[in-house]
PDB file of the backbone (N, CA, C, O) and the ligand in Angstrom, with CONECT records:
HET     ZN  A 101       1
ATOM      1  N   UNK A   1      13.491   5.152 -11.501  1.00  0.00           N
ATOM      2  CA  UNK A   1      12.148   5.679 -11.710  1.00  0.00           C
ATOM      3  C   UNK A   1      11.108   4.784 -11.046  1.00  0.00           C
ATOM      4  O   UNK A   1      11.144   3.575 -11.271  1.00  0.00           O
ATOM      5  N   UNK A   2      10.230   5.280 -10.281  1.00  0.00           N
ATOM      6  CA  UNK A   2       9.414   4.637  -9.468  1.00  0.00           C
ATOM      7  C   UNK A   2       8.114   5.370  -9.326  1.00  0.00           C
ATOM      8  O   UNK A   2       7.581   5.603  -8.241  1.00  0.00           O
ATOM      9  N   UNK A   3       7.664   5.703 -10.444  1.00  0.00           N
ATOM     10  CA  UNK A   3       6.027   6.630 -10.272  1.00  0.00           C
ATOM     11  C   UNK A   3       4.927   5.898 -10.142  1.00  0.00           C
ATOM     12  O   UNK A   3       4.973   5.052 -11.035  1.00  0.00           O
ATOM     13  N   UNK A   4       4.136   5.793  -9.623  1.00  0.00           N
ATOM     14  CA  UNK A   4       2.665   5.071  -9.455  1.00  0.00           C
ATOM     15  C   UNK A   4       1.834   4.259 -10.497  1.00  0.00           C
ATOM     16  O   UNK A   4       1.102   3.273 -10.420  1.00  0.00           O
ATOM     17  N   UNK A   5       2.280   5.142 -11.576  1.00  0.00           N
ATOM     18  CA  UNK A   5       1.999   4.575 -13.214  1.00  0.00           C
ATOM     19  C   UNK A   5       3.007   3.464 -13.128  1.00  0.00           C
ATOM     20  O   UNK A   5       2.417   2.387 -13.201  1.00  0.00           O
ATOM     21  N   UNK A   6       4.502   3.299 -12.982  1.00  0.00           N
ATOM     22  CA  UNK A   6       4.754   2.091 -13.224  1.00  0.00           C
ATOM     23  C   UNK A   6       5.179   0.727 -12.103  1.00  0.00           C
ATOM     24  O   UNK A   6       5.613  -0.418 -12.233  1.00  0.00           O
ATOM     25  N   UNK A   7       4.793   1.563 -11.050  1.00  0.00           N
ATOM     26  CA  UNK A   7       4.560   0.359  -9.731  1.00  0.00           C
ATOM     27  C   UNK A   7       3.122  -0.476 -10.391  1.00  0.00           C
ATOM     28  O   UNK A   7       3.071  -1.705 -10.456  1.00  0.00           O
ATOM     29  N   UNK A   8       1.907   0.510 -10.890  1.00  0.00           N
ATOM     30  CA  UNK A   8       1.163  -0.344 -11.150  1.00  0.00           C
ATOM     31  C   UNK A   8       1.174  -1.374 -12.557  1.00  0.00           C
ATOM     32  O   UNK A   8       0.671  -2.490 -12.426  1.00  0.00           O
ATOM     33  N   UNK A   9       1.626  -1.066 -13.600  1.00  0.00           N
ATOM     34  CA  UNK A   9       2.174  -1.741 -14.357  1.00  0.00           C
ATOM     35  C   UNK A   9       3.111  -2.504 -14.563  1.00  0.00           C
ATOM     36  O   UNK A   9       3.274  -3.163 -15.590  1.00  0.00           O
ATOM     37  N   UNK A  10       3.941  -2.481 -13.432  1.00  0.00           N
ATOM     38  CA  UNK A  10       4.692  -4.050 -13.178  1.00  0.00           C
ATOM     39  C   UNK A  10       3.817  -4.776 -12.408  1.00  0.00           C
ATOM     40  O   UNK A  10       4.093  -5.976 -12.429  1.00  0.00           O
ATOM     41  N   UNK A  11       2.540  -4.398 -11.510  1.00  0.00           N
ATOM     42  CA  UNK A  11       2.040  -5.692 -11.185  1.00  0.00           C
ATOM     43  C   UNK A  11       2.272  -5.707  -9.702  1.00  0.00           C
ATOM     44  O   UNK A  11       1.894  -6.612  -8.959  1.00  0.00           O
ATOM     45  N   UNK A  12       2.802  -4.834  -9.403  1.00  0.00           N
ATOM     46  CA  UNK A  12       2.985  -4.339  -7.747  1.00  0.00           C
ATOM     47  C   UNK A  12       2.253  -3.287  -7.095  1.00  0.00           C
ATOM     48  O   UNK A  12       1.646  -2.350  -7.612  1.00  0.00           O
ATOM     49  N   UNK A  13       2.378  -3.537  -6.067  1.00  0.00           N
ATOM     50  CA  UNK A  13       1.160  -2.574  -5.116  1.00  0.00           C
ATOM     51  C   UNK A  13       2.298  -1.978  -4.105  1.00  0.00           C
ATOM     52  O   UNK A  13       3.505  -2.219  -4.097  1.00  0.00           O
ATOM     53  N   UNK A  14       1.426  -1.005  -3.137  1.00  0.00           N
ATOM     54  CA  UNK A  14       1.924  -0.024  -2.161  1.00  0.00           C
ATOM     55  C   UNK A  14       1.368  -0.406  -0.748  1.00  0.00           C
ATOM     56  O   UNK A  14       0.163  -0.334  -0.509  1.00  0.00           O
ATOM     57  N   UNK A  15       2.192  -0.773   0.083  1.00  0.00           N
ATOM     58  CA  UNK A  15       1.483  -1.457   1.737  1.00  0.00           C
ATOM     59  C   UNK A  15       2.077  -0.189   2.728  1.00  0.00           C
ATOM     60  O   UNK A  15       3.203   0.271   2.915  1.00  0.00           O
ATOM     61  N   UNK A  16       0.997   0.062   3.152  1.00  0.00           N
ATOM     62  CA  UNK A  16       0.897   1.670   4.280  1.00  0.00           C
ATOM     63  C   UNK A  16       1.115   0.115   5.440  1.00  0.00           C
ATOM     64  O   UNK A  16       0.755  -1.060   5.369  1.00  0.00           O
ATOM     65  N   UNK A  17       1.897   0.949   6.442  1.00  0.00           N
ATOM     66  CA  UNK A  17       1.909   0.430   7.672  1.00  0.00           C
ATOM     67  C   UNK A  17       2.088   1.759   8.839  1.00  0.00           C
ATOM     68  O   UNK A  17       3.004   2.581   8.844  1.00  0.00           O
ATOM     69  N   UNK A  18       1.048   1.692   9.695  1.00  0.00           N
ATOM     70  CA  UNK A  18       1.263   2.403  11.051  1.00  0.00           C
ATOM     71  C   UNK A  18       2.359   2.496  11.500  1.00  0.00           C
ATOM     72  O   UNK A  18       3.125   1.572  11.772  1.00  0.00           O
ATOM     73  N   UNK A  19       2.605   4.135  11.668  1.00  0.00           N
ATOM     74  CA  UNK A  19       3.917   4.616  12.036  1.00  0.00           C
ATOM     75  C   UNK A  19       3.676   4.157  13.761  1.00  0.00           C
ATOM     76  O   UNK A  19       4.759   4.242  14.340  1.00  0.00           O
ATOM     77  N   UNK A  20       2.800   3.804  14.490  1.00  0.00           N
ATOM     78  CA  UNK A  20       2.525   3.909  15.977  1.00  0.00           C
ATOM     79  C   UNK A  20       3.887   2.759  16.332  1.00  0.00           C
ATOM     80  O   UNK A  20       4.217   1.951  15.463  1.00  0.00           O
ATOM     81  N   UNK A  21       4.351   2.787  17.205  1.00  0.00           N
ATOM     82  CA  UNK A  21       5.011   2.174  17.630  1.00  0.00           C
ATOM     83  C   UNK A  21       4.851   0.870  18.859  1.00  0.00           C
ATOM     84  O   UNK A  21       5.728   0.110  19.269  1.00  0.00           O
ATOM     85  N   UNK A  22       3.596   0.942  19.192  1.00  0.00           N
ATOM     86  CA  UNK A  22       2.772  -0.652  19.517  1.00  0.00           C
ATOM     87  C   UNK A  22       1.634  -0.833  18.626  1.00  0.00           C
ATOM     88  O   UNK A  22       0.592  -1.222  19.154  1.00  0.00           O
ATOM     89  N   UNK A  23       1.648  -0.531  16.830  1.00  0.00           N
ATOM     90  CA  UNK A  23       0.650  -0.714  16.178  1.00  0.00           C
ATOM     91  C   UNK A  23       1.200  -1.777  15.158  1.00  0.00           C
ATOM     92  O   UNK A  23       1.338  -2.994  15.276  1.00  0.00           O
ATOM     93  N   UNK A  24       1.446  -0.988  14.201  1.00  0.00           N
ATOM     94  CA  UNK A  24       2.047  -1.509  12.799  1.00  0.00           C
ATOM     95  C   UNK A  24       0.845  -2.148  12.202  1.00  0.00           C
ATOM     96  O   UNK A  24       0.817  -3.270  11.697  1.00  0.00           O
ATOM     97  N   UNK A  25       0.014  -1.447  12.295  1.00  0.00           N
ATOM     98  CA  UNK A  25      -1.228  -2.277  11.390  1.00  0.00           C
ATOM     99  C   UNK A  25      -1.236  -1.978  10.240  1.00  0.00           C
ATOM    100  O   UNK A  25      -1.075  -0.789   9.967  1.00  0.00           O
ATOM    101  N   UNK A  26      -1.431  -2.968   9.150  1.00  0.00           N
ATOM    102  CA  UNK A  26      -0.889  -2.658   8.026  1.00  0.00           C
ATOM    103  C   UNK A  26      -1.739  -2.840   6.411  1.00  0.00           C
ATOM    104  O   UNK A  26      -1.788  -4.020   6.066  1.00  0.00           O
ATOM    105  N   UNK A  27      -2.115  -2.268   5.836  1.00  0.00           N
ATOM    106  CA  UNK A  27      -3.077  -2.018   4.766  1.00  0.00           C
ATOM    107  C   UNK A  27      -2.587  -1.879   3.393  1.00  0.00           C
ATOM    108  O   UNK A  27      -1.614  -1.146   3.217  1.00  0.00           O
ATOM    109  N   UNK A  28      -3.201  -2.567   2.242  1.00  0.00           N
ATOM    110  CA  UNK A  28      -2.456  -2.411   1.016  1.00  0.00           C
ATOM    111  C   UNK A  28      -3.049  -1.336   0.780  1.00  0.00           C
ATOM    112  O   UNK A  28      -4.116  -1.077   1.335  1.00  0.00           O
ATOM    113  N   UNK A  29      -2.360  -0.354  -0.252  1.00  0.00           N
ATOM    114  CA  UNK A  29      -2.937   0.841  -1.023  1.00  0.00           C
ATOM    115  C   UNK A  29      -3.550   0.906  -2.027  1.00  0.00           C
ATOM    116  O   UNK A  29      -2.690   0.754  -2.895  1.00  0.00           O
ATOM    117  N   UNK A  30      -4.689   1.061  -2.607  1.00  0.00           N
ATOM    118  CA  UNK A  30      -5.335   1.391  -3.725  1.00  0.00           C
ATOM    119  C   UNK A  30      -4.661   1.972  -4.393  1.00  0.00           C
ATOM    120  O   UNK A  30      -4.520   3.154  -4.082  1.00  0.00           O
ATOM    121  N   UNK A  31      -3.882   1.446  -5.677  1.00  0.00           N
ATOM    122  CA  UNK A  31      -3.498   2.179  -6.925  1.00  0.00           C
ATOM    123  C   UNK A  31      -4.126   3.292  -7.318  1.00  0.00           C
ATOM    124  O   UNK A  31      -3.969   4.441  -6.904  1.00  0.00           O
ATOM    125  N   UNK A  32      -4.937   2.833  -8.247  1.00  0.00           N
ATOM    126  CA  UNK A  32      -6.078   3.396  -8.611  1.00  0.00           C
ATOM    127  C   UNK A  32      -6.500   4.590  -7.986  1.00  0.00           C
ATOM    128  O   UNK A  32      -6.718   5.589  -8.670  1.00  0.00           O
ATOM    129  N   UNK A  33      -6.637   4.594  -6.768  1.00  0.00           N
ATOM    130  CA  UNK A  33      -7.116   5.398  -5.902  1.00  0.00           C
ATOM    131  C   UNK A  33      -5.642   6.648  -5.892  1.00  0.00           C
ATOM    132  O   UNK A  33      -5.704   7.838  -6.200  1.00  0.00           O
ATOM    133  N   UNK A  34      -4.607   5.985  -5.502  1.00  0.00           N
ATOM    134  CA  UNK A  34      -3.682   6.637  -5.393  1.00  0.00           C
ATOM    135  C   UNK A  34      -3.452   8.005  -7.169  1.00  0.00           C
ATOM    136  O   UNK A  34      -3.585   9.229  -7.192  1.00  0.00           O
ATOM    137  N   UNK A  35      -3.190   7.297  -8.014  1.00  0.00           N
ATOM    138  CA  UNK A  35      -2.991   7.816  -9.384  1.00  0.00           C
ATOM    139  C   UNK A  35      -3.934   8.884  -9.105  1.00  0.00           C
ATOM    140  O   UNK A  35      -3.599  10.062  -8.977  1.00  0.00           O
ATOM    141  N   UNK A  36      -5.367   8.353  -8.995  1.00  0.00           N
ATOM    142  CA  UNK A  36      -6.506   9.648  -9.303  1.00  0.00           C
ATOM    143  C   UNK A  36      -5.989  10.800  -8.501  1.00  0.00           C
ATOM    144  O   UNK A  36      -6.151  11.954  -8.899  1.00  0.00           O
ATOM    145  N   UNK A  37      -5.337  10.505  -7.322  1.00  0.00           N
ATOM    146  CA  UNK A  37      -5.296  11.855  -6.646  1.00  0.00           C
ATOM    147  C   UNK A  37      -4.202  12.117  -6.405  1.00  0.00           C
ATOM    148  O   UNK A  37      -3.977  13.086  -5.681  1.00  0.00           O
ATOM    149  N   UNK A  38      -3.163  11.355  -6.922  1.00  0.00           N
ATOM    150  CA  UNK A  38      -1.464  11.874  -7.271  1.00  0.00           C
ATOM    151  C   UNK A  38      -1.128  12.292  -8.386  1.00  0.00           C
ATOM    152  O   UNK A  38      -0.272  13.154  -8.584  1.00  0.00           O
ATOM    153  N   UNK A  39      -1.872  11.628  -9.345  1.00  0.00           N
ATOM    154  CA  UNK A  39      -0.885  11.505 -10.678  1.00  0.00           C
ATOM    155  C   UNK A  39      -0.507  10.379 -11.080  1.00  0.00           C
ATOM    156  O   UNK A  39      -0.033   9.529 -10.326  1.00  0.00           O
ATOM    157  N   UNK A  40      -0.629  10.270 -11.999  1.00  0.00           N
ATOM    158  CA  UNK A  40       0.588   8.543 -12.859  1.00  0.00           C
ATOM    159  C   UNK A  40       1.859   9.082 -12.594  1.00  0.00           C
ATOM    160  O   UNK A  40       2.493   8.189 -12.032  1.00  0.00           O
ATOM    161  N   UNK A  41       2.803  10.454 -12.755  1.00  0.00           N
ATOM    162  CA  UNK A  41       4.121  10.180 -13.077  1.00  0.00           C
ATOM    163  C   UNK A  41       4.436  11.088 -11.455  1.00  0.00           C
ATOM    164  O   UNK A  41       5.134  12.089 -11.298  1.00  0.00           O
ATOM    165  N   UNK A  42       3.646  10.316 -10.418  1.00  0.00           N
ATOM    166  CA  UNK A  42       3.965  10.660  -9.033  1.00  0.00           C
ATOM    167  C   UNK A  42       5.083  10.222  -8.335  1.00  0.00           C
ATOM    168  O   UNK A  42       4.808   9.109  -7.887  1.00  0.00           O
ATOM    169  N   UNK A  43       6.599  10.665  -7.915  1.00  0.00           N
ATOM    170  CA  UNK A  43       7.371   9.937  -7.706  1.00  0.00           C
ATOM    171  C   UNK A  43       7.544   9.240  -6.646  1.00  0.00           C
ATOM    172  O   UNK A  43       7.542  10.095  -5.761  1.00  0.00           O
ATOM    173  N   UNK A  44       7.716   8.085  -6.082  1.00  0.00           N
ATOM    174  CA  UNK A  44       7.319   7.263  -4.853  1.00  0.00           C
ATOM    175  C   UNK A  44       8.686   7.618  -4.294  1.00  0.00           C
ATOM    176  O   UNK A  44       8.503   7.695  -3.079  1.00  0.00           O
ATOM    177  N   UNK A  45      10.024   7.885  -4.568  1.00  0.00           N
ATOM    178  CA  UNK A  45      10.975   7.455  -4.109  1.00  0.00           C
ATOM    179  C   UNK A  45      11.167   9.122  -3.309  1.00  0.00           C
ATOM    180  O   UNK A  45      11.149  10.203  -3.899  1.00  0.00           O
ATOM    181  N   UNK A  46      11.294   8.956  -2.253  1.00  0.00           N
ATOM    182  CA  UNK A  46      11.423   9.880  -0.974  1.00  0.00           C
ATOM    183  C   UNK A  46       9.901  10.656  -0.947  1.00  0.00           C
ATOM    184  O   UNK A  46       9.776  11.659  -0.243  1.00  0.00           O
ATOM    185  N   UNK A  47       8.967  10.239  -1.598  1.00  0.00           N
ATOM    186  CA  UNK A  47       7.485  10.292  -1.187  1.00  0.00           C
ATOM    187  C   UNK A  47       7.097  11.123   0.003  1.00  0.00           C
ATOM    188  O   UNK A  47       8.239  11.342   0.406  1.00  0.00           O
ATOM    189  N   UNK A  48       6.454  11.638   0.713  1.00  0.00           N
ATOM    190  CA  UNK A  48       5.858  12.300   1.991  1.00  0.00           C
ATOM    191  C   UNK A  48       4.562  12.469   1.998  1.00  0.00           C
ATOM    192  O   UNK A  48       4.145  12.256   3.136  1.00  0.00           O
ATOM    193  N   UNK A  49       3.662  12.772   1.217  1.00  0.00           N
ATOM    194  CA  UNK A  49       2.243  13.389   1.134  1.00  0.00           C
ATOM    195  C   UNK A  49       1.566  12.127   1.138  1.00  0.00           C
ATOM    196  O   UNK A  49       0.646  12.045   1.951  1.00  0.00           O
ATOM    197  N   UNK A  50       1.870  10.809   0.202  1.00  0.00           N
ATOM    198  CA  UNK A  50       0.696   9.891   0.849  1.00  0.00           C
ATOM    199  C   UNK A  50       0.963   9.690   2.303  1.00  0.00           C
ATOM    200  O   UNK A  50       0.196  10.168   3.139  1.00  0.00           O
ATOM    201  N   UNK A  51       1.986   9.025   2.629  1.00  0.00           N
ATOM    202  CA  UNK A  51       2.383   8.858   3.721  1.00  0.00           C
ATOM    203  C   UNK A  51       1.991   9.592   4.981  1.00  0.00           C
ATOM    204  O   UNK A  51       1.773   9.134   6.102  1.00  0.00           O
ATOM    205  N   UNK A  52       1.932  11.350   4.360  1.00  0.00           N
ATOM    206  CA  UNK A  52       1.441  11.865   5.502  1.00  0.00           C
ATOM    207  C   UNK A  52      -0.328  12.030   5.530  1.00  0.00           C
ATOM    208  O   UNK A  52      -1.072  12.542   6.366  1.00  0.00           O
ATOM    209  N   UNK A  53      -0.590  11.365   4.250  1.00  0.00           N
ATOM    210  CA  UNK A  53      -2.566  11.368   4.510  1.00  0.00           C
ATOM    211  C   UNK A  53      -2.760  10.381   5.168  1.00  0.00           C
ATOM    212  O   UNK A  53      -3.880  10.289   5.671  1.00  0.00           O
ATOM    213  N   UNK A  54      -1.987   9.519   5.365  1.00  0.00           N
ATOM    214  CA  UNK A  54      -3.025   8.137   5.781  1.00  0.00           C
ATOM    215  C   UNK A  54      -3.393   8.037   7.227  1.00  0.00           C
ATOM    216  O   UNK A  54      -2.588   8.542   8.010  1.00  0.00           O
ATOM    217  N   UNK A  55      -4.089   7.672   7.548  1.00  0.00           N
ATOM    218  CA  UNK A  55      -4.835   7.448   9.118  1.00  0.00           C
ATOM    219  C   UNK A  55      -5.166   5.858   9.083  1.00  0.00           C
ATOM    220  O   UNK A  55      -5.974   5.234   8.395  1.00  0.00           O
ATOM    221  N   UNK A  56      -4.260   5.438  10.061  1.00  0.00           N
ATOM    222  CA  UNK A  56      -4.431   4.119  10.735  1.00  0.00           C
ATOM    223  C   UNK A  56      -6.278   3.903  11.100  1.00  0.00           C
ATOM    224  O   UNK A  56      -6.983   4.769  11.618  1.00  0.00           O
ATOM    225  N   UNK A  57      -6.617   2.877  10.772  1.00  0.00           N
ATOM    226  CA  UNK A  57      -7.899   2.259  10.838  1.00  0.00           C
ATOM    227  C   UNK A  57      -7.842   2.162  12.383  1.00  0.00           C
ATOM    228  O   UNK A  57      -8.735   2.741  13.001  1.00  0.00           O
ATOM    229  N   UNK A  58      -6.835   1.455  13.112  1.00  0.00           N
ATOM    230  CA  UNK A  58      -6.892   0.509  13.918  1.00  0.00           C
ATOM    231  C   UNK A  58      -6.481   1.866  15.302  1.00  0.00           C
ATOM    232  O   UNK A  58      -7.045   1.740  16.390  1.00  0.00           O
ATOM    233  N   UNK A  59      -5.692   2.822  15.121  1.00  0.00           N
ATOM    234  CA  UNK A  59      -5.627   3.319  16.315  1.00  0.00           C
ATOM    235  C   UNK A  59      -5.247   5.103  15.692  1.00  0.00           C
ATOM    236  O   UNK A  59      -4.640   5.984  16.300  1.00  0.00           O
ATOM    237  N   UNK A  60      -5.824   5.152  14.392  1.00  0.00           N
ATOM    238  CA  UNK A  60      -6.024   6.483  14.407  1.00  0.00           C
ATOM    239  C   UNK A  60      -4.936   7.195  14.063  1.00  0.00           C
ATOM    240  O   UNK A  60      -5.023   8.188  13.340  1.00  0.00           O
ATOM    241  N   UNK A  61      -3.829   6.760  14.544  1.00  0.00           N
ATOM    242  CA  UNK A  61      -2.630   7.693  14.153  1.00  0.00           C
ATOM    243  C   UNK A  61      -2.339   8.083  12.987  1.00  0.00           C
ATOM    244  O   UNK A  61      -2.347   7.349  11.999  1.00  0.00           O
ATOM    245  N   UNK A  62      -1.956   9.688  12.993  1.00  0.00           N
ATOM    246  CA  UNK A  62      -1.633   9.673  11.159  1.00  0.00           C
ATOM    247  C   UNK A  62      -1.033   9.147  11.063  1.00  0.00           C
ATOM    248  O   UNK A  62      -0.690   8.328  11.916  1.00  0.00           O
ATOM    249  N   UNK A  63      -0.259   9.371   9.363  1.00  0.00           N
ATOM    250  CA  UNK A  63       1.076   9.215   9.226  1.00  0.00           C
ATOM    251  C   UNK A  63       1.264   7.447   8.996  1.00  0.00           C
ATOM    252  O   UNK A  63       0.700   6.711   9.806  1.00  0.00           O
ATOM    253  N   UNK A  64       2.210   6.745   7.676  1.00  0.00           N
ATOM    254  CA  UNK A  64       2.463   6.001   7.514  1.00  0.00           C
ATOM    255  C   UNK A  64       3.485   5.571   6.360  1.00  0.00           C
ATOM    256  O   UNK A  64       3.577   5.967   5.198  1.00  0.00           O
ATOM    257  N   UNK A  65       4.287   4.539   7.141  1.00  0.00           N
ATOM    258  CA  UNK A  65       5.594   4.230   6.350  1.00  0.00           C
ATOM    259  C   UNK A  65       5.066   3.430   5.090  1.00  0.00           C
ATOM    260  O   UNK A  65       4.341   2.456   5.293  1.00  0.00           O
ATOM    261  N   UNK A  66       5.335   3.729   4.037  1.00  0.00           N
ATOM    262  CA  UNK A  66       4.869   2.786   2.572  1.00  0.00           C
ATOM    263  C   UNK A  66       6.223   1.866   2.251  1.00  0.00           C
ATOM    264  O   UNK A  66       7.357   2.338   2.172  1.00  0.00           O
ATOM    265  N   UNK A  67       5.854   0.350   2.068  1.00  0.00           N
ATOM    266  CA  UNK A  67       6.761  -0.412   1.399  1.00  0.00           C
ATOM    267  C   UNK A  67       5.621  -0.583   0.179  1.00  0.00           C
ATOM    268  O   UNK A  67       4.421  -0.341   0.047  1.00  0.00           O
ATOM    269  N   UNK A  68       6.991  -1.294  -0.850  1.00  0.00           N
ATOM    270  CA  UNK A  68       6.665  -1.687  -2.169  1.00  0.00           C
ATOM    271  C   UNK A  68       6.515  -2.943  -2.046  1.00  0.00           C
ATOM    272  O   UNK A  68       7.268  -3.495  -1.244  1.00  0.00           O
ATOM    273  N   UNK A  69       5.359  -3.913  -2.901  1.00  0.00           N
ATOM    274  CA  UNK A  69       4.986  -4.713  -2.107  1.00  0.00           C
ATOM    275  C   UNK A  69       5.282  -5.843  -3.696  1.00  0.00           C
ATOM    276  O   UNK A  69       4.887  -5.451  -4.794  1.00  0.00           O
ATOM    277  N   UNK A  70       5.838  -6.886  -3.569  1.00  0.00           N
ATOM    278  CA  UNK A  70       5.985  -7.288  -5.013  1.00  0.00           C
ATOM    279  C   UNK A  70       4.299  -8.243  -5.347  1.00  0.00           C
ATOM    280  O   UNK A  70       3.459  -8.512  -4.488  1.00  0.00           O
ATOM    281  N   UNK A  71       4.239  -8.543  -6.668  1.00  0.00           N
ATOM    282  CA  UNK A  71       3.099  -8.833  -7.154  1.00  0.00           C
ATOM    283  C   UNK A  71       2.229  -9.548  -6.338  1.00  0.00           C
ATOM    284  O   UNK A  71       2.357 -10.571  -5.665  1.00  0.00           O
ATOM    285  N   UNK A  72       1.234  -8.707  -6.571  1.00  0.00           N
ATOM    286  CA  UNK A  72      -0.193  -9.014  -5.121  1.00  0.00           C
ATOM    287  C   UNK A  72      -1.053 -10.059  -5.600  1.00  0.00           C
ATOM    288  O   UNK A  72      -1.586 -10.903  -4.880  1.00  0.00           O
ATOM    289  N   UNK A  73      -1.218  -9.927  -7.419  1.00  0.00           N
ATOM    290  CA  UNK A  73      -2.413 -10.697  -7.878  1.00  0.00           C
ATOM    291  C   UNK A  73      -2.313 -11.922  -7.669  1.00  0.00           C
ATOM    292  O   UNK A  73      -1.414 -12.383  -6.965  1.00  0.00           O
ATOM    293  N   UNK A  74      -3.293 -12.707  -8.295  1.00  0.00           N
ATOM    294  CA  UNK A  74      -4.509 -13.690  -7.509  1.00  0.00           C
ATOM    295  C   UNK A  74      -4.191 -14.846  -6.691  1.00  0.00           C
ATOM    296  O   UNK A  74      -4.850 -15.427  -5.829  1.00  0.00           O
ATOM    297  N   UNK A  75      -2.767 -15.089  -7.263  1.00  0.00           N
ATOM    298  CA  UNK A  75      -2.527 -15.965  -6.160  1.00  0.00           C
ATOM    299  C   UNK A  75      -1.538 -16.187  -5.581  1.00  0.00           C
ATOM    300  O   UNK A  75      -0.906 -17.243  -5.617  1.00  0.00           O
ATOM    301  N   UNK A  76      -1.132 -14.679  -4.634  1.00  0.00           N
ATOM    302  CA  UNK A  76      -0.282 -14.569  -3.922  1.00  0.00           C
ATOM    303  C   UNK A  76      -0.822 -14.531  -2.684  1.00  0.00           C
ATOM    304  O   UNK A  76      -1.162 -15.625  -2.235  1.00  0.00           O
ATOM    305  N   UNK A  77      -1.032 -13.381  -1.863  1.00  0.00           N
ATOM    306  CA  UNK A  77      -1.722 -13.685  -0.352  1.00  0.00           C
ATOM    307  C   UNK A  77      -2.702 -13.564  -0.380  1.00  0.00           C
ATOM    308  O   UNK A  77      -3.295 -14.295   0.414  1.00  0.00           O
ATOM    309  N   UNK A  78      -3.587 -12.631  -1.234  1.00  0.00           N
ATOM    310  CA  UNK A  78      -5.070 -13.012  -1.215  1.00  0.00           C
ATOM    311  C   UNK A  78      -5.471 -14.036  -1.232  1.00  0.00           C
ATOM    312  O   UNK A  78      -6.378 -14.171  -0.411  1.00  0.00           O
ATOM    313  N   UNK A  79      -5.089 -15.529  -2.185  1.00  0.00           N
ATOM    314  CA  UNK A  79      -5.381 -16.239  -2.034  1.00  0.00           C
ATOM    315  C   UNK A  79      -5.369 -17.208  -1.004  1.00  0.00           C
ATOM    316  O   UNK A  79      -6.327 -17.930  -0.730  1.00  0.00           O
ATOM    317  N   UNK A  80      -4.116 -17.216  -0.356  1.00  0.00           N
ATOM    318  CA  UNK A  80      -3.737 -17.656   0.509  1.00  0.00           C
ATOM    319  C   UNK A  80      -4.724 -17.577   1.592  1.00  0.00           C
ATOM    320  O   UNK A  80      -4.803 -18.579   2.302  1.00  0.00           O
ATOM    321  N   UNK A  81      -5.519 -16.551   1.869  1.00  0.00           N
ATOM    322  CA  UNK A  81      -6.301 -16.133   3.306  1.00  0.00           C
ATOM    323  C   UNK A  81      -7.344 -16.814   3.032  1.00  0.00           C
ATOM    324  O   UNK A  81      -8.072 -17.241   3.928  1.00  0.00           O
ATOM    325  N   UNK A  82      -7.602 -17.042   1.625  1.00  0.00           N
ATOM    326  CA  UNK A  82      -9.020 -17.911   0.921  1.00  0.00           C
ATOM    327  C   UNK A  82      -8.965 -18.888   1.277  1.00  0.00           C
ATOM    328  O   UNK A  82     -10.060 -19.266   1.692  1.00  0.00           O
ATOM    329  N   UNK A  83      -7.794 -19.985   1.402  1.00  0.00           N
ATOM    330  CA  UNK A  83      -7.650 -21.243   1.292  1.00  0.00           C
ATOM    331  C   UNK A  83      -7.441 -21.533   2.802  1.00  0.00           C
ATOM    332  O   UNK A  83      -6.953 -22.633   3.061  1.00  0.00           O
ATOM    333  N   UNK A  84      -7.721 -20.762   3.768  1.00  0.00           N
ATOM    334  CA  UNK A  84      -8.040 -21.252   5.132  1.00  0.00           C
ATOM    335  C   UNK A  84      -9.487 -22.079   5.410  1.00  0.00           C
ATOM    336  O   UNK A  84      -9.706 -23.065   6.114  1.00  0.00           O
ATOM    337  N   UNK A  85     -10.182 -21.446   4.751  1.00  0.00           N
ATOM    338  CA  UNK A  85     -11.571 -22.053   4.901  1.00  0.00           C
ATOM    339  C   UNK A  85     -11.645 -23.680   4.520  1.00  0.00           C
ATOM    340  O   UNK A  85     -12.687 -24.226   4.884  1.00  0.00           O
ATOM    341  N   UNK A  86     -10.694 -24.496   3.853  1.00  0.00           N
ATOM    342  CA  UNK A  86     -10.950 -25.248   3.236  1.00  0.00           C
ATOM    343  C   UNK A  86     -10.013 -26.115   4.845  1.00  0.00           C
ATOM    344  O   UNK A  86      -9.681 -27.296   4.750  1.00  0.00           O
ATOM    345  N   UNK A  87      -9.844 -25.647   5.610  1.00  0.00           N
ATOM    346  CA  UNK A  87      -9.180 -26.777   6.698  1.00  0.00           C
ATOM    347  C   UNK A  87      -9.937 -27.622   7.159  1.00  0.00           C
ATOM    348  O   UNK A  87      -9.513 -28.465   7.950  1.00  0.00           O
TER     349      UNK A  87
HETATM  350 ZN    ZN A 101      -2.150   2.142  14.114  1.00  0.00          ZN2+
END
């Protein structure tokens, strides 16, 4: 079982990456965002419809492969990008 309701309640997020094949630019997914317009008991596992909404920022292309991304909060890579400034 893998629905949106409990990707977000373990504490894990959803990373869209560009299907383009000299792109791969890659974006975490809004939960939140996702639930409101899926559902909580949305099933991720063989998924198609987010995947097929998303539009690459970077070169436009629809379409995008979703990995499961393990726990994002505060001080996993967000933080990490923070603590450049301090070089
Ligand atoms: Zn792209």
């Amino acid at each position: 079982m893998t629905t949106l309701s409990e990707i977000k309640a373990s504490g894990m997020g959803l990373m869209a990456n560009c299907a383009g094949p000299n792109c791969g630019h890659g974006k975490p997914l809004d939960m939140d965002m996702l639930i409101e317009r899926f559902g909580t008991d949305y099933e991720m596992v063989g998924e198609r419809r987010i995947s097929a909404s998303l539009k690459c920022d970077r070169c436009g292309r629809k379409g995008a492969v979703i990995h499961s991304l393990a726990n994002t909060m505060p001080n996993g890579y967000a933080k990490a990008k923070d603590d450049r400034s301090d070089c």
